[in-house]
C-alpha positions in Angstrom: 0.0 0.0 0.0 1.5 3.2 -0.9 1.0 6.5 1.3 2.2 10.0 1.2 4.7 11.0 3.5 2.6 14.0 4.9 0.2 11.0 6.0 2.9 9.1 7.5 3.2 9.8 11.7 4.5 6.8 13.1 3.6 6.7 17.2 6.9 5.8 19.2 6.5 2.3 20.9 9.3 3.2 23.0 8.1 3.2 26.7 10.4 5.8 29.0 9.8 8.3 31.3 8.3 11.9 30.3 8.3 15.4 32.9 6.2 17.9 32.3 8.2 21.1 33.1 5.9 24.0 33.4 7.9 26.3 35.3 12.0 26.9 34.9 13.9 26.0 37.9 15.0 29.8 37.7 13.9 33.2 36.2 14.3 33.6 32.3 15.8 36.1 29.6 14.6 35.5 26.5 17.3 37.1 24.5 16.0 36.2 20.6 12.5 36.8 20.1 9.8 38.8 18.4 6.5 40.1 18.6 5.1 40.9 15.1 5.2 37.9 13.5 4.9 35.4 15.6 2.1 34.9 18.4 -1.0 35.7 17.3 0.4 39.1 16.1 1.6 40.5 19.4 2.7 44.2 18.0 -1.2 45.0 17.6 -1.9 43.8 21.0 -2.0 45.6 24.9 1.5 45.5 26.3 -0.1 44.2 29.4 -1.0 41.2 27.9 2.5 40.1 26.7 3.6 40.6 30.2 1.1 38.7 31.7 2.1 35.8 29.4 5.5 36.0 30.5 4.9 36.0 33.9 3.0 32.5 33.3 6.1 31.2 31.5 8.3 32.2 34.1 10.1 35.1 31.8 11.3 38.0 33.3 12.9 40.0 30.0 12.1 40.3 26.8 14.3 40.9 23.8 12.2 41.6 21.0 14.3 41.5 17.6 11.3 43.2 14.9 13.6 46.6 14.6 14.7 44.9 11.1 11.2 45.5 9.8 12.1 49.5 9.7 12.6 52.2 12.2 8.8 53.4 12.8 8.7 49.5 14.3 11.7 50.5 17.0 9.7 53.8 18.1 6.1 52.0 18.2 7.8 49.2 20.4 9.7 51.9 22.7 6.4 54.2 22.9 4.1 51.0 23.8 6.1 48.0 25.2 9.6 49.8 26.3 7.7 52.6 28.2 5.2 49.9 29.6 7.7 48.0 31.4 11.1 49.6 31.1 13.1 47.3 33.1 11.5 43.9 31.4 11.4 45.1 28.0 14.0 46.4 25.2 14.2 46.3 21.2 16.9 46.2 19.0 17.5 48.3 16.2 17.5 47.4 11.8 19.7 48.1 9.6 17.7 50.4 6.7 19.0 48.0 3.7 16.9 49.4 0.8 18.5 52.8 1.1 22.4 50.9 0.3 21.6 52.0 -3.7 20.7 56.2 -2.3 24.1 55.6 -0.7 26.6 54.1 -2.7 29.7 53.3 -1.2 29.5 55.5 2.0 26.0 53.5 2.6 28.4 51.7 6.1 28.7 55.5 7.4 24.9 55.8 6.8 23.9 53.3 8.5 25.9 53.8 11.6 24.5 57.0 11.6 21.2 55.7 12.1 22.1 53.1 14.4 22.8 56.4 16.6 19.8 57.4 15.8 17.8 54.5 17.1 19.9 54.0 19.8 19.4 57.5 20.9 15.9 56.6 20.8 16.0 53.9 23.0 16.8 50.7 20.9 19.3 48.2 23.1 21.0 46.6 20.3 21.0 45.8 16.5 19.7 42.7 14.6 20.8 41.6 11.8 18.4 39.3 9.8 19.4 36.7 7.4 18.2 38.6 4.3 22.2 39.7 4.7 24.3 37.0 2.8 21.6 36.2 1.0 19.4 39.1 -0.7 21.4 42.2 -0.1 22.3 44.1 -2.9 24.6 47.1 -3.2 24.7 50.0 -5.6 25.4 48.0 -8.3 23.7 45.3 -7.9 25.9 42.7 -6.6 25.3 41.0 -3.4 26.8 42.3 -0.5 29.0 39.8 1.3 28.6 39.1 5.6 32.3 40.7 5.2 32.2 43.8 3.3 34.3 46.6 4.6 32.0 48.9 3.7 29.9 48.1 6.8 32.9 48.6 8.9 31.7 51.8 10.2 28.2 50.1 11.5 30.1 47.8 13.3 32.1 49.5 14.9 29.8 52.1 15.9 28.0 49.1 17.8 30.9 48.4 19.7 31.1 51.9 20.9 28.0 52.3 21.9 28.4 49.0 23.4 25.2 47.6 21.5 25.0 43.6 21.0 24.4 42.7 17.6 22.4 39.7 17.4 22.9 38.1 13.7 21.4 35.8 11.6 23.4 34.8 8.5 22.9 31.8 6.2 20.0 29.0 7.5 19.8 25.2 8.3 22.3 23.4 6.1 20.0 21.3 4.1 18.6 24.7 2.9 21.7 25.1 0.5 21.5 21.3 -0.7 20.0 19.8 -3.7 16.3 19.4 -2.8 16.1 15.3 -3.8 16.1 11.6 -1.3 18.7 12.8 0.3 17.7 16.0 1.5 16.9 15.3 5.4 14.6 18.8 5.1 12.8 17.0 2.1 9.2 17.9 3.7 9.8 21.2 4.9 11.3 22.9 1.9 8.7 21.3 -0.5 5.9 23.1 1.8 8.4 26.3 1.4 9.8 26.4 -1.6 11.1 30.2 -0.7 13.6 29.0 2.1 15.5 27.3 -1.0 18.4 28.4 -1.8 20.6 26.9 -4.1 24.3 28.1 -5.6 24.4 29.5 -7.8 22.5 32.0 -7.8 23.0 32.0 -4.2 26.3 31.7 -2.6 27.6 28.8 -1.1 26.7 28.1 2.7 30.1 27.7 4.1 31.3 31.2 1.7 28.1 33.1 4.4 30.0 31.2 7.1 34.1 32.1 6.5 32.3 35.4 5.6 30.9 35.4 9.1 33.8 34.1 11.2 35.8 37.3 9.2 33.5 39.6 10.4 34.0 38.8 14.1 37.3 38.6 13.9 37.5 41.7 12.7 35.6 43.6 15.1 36.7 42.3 18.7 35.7 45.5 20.2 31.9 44.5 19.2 29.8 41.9 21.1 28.1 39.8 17.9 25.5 36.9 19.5 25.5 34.6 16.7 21.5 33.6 16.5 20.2 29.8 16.0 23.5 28.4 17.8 26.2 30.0 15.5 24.2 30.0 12.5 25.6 26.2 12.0 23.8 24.4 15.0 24.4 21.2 13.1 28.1 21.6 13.5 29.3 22.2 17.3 32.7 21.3 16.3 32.4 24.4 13.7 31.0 27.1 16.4 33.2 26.0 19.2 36.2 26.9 17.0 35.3 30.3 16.5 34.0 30.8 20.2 37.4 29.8 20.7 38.9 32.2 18.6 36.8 35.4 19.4 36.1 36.0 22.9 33.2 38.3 21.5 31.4 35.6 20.1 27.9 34.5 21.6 25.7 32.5 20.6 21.7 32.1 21.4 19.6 29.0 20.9 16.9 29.9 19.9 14.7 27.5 17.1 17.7 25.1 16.9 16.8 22.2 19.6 15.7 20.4 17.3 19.6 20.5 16.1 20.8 20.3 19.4 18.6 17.7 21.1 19.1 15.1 17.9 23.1 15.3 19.3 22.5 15.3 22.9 26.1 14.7 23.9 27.3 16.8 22.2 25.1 20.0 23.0 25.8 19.0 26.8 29.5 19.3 26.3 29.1 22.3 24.3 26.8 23.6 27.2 29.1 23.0 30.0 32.0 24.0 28.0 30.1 27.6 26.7 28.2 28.4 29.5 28.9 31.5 30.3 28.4 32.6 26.3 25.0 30.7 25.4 21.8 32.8 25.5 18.5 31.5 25.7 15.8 32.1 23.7 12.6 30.7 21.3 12.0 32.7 18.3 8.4 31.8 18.1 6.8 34.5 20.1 5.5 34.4 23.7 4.4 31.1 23.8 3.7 28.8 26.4 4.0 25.1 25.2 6.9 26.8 23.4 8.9 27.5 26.8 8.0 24.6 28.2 9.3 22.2 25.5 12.7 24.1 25.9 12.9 23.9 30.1 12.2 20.5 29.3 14.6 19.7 27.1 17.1 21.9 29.1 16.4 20.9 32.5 15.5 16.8 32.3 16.9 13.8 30.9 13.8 12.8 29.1 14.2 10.8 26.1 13.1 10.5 21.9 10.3 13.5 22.3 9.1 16.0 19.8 11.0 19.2 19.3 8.3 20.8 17.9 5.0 22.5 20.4 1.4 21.9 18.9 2.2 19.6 16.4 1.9 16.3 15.9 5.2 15.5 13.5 8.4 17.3 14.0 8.4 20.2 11.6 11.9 20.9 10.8 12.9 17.0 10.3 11.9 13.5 10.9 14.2 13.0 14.3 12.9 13.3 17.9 15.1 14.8 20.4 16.6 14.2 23.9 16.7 16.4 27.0 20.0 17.9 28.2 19.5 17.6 31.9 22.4 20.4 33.1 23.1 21.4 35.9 22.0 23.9 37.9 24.8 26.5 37.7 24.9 26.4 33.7 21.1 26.4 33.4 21.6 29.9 35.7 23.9 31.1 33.1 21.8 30.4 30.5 18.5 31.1 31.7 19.2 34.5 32.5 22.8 35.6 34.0 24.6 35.7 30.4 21.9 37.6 29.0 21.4 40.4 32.2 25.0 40.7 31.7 25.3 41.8 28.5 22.4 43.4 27.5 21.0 46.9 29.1 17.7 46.8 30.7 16.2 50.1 32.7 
């Protein structure tokens, strides 16, 4: 009998404990998420009810990352959310992309110029959103590499003004590979064709990573947070490396446990070893069966469970995951200390 794959959701025989973790065993940053287009549309909502969700989930802080969708977004968040609740609450500022052709070559010293701006304002840090790498086009229509010089001066106007940047180059792996039986992301890219992107025309995936690891290397004096583990969660090896190299180098984890989970030892090696420069977060708004699925897979040793909240398949692959079970002190880190380090609240 033949039957689609869609159709196909086998139900794990395997008998093994499972906890329900509904509350962290301590206070939470979440350091990578958003509130426009995720959540049930959270921008056009009261700011009290965001905080009231958070408060269920156990979150103290939220970093909301939306500033890329243009500056009126940073001053609607600052006049609603940021003035709301100050000290729980902070946006990051976007870089203004489409105005690169206006600017020509001196489009870098335009840009920090507006990060200024926005900072002035109130924004708490710049996001960068995988569009860069990928899409970005300069004056002449070439893309602009993760690496270009000319960006020099936005960079190093974050580090002066001591702003994190949180970016997101490149995406999953598989994204770059041939879309055929081999293709672990087979499902997922067939019901997105968009998040293809093959070379040419796009560039390679590992050309957006040495791009990257340039880029931080050049700029020690800024703090760059690399989003989704490194941009490279399927590689630990890979991300450890440059974490090594760069002592500004972060990373957050947010949307990627379904890459660290599937490679449980691992992620808890790279946990203990890193704990004092991983960032927690969830990228898929304030959700509660989302922050539970994360302490869970954080705090217990549960095993083969799915990565994904609400649905009945995994979305991002056919693999089920296993929980991490650290220990308190790194969980502390990672929870929140890392993140109330480095980032300004207030």
């Amino acid at each position: 009998m033949l039957l689609n794959l869609p159709d196909f959701r086998p139900q794990p025989k395997l008998v093994v404990p499972s906890i329900a973790v509904l509350a962290p065993r301590f206070p939470v940053v979440d350091a990578h998420n958003h509130l426009g287009i995720f959540g049930g549309n959270y921008d056009r909502r009261k700011p009290q009810e965001l905080f009231a969700r958070m408060d269920e989930a156990g979150v103290t802080h939220y970093v909301d990352l939306d500033g890329g969708w243009g500056e009126s977004v940073v001053r609607d968040r600052l006049e609603r959310f940021k003035a709301y609740a100050p000290d729980r609450y902070c946006v990051f500022a976007g870089v203004p992309w489409a105005k690169w052709r206006e600017h020509g070559d001196a489009f870098g010293d335009y840009a920090a110029r507006r990060l200024r701006e926005q900072a002035r304002w109130g924004a708490q840090g710049l996001k960068i959103w995988k569009n860069f790498g990928l899409h970005e086009r300069d004056q002449n229509d070439a893309v602009v590499s993760v690496d270009d010089v000319r960006l020099d001066p936005l960079w190093a106007t974050a580090g002066e003004l001591g702003l994190p940047v949180v970016i997101h180059v490149a995406d999953p792996v598989a994204f770059f590979d041939p879309v055929d039986a081999r293709n672990e992301r087979w499902e997922e890219l067939h019901a997105h064709p968009d998040w293809m992107f093959p070379s040419p025309p796009f560039p390679p995936f590992m050309t957006i990573m040495e791009q990257f690891a340039r880029l931080v290397e050049r700029h020690p004096q800024t703090k760059f947070i690399g989003a989704h583990v490194g941009c490279y969660a399927e590689n630990l090896a890979w991300v450890s490396a440059l974490l090594d190299r760069c002592p500004n180098f972060y990373v957050d984890i947010s949307a990627r446990i379904g890459e660290l989970g599937r490679q449980p030892y691992s992620a808890r090696r790279f946990f203990l070893k890193y704990s004092d420069r991983i960032f927690f977060g969830i990228d898929a708004g304030p959700d509660i069966e989302s922050y539970r699925l994360y302490y869970r897979f954080l705090e217990t040793d549960d095993e083969y469970f799915n990565y994904s909240a609400g649905s009945e398949t995994p979305l991002q692959g056919r693999w089920n995951i296993y929980g991490l079970h650290l220990p308190d002190d790194v969980l502390r880190r990672v929870y929140a200390g890392n993140a109330l380090r480095l980032f300004r609240f207030g």
